[in-house]
C-alpha positions in Angstrom: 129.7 22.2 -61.3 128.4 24.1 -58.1 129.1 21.9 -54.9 130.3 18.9 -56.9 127.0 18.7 -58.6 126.3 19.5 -62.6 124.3 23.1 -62.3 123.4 22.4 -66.4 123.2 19.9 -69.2 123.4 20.9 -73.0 123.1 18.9 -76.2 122.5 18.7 -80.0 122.2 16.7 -82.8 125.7 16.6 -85.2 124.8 17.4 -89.0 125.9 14.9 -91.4 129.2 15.9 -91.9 129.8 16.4 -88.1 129.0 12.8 -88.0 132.6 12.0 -89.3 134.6 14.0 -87.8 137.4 12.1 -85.3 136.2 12.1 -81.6 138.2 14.7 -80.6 136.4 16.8 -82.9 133.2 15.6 -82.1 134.5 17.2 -78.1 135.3 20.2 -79.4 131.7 20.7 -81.1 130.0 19.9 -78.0 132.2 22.3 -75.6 132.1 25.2 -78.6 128.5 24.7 -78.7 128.2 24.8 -75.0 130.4 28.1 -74.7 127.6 29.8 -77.6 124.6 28.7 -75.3 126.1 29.9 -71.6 128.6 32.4 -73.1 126.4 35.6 -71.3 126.9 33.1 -68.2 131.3 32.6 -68.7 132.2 35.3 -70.1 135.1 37.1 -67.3 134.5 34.0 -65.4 137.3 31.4 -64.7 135.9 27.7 -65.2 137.0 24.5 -65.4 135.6 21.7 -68.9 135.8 18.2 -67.8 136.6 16.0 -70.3 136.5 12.3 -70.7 138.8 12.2 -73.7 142.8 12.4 -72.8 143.5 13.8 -76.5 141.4 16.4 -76.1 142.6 17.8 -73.2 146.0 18.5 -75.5 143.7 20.7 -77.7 145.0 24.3 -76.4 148.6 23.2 -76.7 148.2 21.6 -79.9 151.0 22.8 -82.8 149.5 22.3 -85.8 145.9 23.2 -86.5 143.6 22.7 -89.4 141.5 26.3 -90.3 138.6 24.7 -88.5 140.6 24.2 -85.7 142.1 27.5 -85.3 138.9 29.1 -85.9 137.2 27.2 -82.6 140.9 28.6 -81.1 139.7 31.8 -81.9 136.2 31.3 -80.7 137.9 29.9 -77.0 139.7 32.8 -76.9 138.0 34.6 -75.7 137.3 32.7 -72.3 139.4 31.9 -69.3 138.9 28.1 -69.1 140.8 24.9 -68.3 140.2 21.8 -70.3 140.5 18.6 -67.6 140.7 15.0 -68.4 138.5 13.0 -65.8 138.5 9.1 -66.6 135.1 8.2 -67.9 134.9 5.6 -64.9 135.4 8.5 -62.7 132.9 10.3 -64.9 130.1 8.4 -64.3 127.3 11.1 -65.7 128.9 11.9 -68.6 130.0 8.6 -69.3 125.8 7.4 -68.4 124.7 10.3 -70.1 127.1 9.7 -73.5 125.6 6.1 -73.8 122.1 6.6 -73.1 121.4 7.7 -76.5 123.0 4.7 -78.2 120.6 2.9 -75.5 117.9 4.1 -76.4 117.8 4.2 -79.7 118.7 0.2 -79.9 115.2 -0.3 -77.5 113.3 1.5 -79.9 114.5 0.1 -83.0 114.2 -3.7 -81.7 110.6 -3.1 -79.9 109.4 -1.0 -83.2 111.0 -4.2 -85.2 108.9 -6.6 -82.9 106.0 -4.6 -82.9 106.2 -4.6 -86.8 106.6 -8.0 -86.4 103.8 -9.1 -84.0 101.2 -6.9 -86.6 102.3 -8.7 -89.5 101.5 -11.8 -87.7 98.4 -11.2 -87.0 97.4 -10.3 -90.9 98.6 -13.0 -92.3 96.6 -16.3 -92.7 98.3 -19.5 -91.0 99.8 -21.8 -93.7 101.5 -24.7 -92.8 104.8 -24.8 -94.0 106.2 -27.8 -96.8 108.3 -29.9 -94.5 111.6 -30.2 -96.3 111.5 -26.8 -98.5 110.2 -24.7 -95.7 107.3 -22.7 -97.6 104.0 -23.4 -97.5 102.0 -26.3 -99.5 99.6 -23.5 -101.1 103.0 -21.9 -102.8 104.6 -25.0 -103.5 101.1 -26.0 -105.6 101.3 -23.0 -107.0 104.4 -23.4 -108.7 106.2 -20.5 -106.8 109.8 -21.6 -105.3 
């Protein structure tokens, strides 16, 4: 941040296995991959990772480690860097930024599904449905259930 304002915004898609790893883990991802991409930019510089996540905040004074763990422990290292928890309702762009994608991705899904939808409608002939069974009289006729 430079005068209160985010100078930068970074992202990726998780693999499949990165899919089911615990939040905390899915925070560490994201910063680790962020320090790879600006690392020319941090490196010798003092900086501060805001994170909406309390637990993760705990990661550099963590006991026990896993080997992937200790690895990204490593990899931070090398950096002088403080992790800070900020509330996500005090983190409003994260927080906005964090749920867009969910967002967006139900929009597309329901207007593809009702676009789907509207064209099958219009290629299929009109038959007026059986009364009690719900299907139409031609089916019904025809022996189908």
């Amino acid at each position: 941040m430079q005068n209160g304002h985010p100078i930068a915004y970074e992202s990726r898609k998780l693999n499949e296995i990165e899919r089911h790893y615990t939040v905390q883990e899915k925070d560490m991802i994201a910063i680790i991959h962020c320090l790879r991409v600006w690392r020319h930019y941090l490196l010798g510089s003092k900086f501060v990772t805001l994170i909406d996540n309390v637990t993760t905040s705990y990661f550099q004074t963590q006991k026990k480690l896993s080997p992937k763990q200790a690895q990204w422990q490593d990899f931070l290292a090398e950096f002088d860097y403080v992790l800070e928890y900020k509330p996500g309702k005090t983190n409003v762009v994260a927080d906005a930024l964090s749920h867009k994608v969910e967002l967006a991705s139900i929009s597309q899904v329901t207007s593809a599904l009702a676009d789907r939808i509207r064209q099958g409608l219009q290629h299929e002939p009109q038959l007026p449905l059986h009364p009690k069974m719900g299907q139409s009289k031609e089916r019904d006729d025809q022996g189908v259930s």
